[in-house]
C-alpha positions as CSV (number, residue, x, y, z in Angstrom):
1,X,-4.1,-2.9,28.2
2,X,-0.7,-3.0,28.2
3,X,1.9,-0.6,26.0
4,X,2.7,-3.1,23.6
5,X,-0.6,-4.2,22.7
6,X,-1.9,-0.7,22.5
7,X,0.6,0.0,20.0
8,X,-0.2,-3.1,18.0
9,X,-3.9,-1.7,18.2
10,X,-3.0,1.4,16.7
11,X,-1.3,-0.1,14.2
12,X,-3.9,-2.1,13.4
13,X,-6.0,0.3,12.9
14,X,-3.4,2.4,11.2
15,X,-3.1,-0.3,8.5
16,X,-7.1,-0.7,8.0
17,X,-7.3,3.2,7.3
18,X,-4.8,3.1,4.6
19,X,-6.8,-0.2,3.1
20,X,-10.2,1.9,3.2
21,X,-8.0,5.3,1.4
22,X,-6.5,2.7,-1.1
23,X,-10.4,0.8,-1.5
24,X,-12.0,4.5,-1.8
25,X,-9.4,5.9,-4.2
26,X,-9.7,2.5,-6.8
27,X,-7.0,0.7,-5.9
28,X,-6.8,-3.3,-4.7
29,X,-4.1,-4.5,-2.0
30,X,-3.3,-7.7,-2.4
31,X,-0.7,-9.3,-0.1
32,X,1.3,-12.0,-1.9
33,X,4.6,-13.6,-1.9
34,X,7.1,-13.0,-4.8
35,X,10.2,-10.9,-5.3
36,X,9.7,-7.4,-4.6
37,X,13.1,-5.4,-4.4
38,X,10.8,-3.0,-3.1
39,X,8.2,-4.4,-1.2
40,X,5.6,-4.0,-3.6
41,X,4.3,-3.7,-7.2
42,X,2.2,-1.5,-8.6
43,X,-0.3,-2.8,-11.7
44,X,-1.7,0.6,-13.1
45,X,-4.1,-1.0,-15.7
46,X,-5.7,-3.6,-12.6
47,X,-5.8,-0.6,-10.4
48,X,-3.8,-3.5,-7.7
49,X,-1.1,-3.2,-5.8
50,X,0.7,-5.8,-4.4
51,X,2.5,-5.9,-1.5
52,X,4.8,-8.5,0.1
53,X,2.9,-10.7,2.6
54,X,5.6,-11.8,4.9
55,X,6.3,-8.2,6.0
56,X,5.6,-7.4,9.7
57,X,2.6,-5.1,10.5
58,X,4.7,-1.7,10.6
59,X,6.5,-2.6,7.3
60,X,2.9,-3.0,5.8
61,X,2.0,0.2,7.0
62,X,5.2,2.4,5.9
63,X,5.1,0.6,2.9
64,X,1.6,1.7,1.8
65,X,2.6,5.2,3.0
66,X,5.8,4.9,0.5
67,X,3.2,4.1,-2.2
68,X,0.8,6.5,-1.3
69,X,3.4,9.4,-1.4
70,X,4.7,7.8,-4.4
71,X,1.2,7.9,-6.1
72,X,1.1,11.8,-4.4
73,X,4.4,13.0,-6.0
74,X,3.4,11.7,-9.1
75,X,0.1,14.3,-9.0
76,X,-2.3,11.9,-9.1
77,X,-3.4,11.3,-5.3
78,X,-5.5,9.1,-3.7
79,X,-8.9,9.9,-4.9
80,X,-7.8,9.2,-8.6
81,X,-9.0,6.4,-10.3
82,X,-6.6,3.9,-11.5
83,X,-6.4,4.6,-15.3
84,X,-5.7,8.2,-14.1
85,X,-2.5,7.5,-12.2
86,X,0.7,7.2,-14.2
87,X,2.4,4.4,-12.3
88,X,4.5,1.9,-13.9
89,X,5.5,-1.6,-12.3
90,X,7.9,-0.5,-9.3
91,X,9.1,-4.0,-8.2
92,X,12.6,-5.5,-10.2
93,X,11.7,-9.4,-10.5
């Protein structure tokens, strides 16, 4: 296997992890198209978040990270459901 598709594998993988924390914790991901200044929106009442679907496969991952230490700082963590996290729409239309 070469270096670059190993790399592609782990982020692969990488990426599914963070959609099983995200499914396990409460939350949807969704990848659409739209406006996101950010990258993403966050929907606290749907328990979705939504992130932009043209970004590359590392820019999905760091983004999910972003949101997941987003979610963290806010002292809700992953393992909340979504009416228990305090999250208001992040993306600027």
């Amino acid at each position: 296997m070469s270096q670059t598709s190993a790399k592609e594998a782990a982020r692969i993988q990488r990426l599914k992890v963070l959609e099983q924390e995200f499914k396990d914790s409460g939350l949807r991901i969704r990848y659409e198209k739209g406006n996101f200044q950010s990258g993403y929106c966050l929907f606290e009442q749907q328990g979705v978040v939504i992130v932009n679907k043209f970004f590359s496969l590392a820019a999905k991952i760091e983004t999910l990270e972003e949101i997941k230490r987003f979610i963290k700082e806010r002292g809700a963590g992953l393992e909340a459901k979504p009416a228990e996290i305090q999250v208001s729409e992040t993306a600027e239309a």
